[in-house]
C-alpha positions, 0 to 999 in steps of 0.5 A: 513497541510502536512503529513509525512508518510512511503510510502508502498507496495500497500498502505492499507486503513489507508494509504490512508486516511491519504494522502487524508486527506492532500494537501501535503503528504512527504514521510519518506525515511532516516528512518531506514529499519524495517523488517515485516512491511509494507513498503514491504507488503500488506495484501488482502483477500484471500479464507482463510482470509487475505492473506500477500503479501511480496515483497523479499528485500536484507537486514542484521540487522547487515548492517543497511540501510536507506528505500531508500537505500534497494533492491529488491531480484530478483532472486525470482519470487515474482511478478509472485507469486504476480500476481497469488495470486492476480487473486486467490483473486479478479478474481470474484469481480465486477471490477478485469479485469476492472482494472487489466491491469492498474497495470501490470507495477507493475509486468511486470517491473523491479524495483531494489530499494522498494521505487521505486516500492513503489512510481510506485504503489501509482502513478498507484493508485491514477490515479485509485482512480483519487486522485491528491495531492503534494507529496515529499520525505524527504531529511533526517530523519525528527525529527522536525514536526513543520507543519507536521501530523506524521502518520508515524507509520501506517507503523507498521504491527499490526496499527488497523484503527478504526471501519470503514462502511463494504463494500461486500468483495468477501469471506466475506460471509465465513470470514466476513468483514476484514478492512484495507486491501491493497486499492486494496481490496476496487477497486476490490470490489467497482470499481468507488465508491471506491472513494466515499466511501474514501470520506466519511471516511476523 
């Protein structure tokens, strides 16, 4: 069976589950833009727990628009705030310069759309993860789920994932273990076993 799914900003855990889960996963891109979610953010653990990320975009209530349709706001540093935050968070954890370089397109280039950020970040991953699936962005908004799992409300800020297996996380002797974090949480602490341990979930 396929998925419908919102594509994200550094996807969490929830996420990705759900896309390991199916062969073939679509991307919802006609539904309507929906501010503090996270189709613009990812949340890491930080030295005082979790920690947001947010990836500035040109958007009104008043104009509405489809997901595909939005804009990054540029003329922030965001990406240079991004990258910083994320040596901050990870530089101490077993595998950050293992794999760091892998996703410095993400912040070293220009991207004018989120979709096409988004997108150009769930690539990069799953090459990391090495998770290979079929994957299609919708040609409208998709009403009629007949052969389609909805997990588009994974996309909603406050989704809690079900209690999952704790893994070490870098300042979780301060804070304690934090689930469903954005997946490079789960690469930077658990490099290659990351995968296994998805694995084991689905």
């Amino acid at each position: 069976m396929a998925c419908l799914l919102h594509p994200t900003y550094l996807p969490n855990m929830a996420h990705w589950l759900a896309m390991l889960n199916h062969d073939l996963v679509y991307y919802e891109v006609y539904d309507h833009y929906q501010k503090q979610s996270y189709r613009n953010r990812a949340e890491i653990y930080g030295a005082n727990g979790k920690l947001i990320l947010t990836v500035p975009v040109t958007y009104s209530q008043n104009n509405r628009q489809y997901s595909k349709d939005v804009r990054i706001f540029n003329d922030s540093q965001w990406q240079d705030q991004h990258l910083k935050s994320l040596e901050a968070a990870y530089s101490t954890s077993p595998f950050y310069e293992y794999y760091i370089d892998e996703l410095m397109p993400l912040f070293k280039s220009s991207y004018t759309y989120l979709l096409d950020l988004n997108l150009a970040g769930i690539e990069i991953l799953s090459e990391i993860l090495e998770f290979s699936f079929s994957a299609k962005t919708t040609l409208n908004y998709v009403s009629n789920l007949d052969g389609l799992e909805d997990y588009r409300v994974l996309v909603k800020k406050h989704y809690k994932l079900n209690k999952i297996a704790a893994y070490e996380q870098v300042f979780s002797q301060k804070h304690g273990f934090i689930p469903n974090l954005s997946i490079l949480d789960l690469i930077f602490n658990e490099g290659p076993a990351a995968e296994s341990y998805l694995k084991a979930l689905v």
